[in-house]
Every structure is written in C-alpha cells, then in structure tokens.
C-alpha positions in Angstrom: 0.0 0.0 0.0 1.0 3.5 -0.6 0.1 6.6 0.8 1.0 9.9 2.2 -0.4 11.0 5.7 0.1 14.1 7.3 0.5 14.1 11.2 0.2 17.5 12.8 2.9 18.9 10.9 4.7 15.8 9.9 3.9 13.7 6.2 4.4 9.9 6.1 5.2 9.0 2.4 5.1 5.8 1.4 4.8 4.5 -2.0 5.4 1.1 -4.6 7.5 2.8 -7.1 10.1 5.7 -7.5 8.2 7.6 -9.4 4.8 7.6 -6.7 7.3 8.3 -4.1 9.1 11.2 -5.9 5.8 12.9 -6.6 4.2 12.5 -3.0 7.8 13.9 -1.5 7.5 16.3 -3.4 4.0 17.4 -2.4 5.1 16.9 1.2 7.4 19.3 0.8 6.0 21.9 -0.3 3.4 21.8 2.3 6.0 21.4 5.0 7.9 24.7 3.4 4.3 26.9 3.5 4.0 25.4 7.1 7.4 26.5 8.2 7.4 29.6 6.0 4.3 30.5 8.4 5.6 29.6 11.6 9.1 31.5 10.5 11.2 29.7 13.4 12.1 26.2 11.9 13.0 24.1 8.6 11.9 21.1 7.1 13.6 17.9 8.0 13.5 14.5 5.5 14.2 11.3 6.8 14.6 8.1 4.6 13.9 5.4 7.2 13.8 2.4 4.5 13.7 2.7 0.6 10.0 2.8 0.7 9.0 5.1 3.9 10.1 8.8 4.4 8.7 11.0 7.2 9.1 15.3 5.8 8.6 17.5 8.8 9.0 21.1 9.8 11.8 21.1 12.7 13.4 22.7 15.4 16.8 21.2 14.8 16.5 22.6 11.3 17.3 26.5 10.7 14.4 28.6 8.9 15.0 28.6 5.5 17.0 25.5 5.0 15.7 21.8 3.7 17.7 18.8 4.9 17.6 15.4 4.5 18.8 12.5 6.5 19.1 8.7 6.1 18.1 6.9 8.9 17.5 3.1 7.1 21.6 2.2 7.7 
C-alpha cells in the first residue's frame, strides 16, 4: 500500500514505485515549506527510514529557510 499522511505537521510518504514516491515527497514538501514559511522559526527535515517510507517534517533542529535530508534506514 501507498500513501501519504500528514500528522500535525509531519507527512508519512510511502509508496510502490520511484516515481509515486518522488511525486508525494514532493507534495510533502512543499506543504511542510508553506507550514514553516508560516511559523518562520524552523526548517523542514527529510528522513529516509527504508527505501519505501520517508517521514518530511518542519523542525526545530532545522534552521528557517533551509531543507535537509537525512538517512536513517543504515
């Protein structure tokens, strides 16, 4: 199954193929951006946690304006 869920201000993306999973990233973050460019305090964090399942989420360990990802399915 794939999907894309948002939690408060956190999206689960999940999805079968590349290309799903590329699209709904996508879309998760550019919500996550609008919801940090809002709040004006935080960034937007992207975590791969397996090839299939990433979390995108506006956070505090992030600095305003910046996007990072981070790998967390080693």
């Amino acid at each position: 199954m794939s999907t894309t869920k948002q939690l408060g201000s956190t999206f689960r993306v999940t999805g079968d193929t590349a290309a799903l999973i590329e699209s709904r990233l996508d879309a998760a973050v550019e919500a996550a951006e609008g919801n940090a460019m809002r709040d004006g305090r935080h960034g937007v964090l992207i975590m791969r946690h397996c090839p299939r399942t990433y979390t995108v989420s506006v956070s505090p360990d992030v600095p305003y304006g910046v996007t990072r990802e981070e790998d967390f399915s080693v």
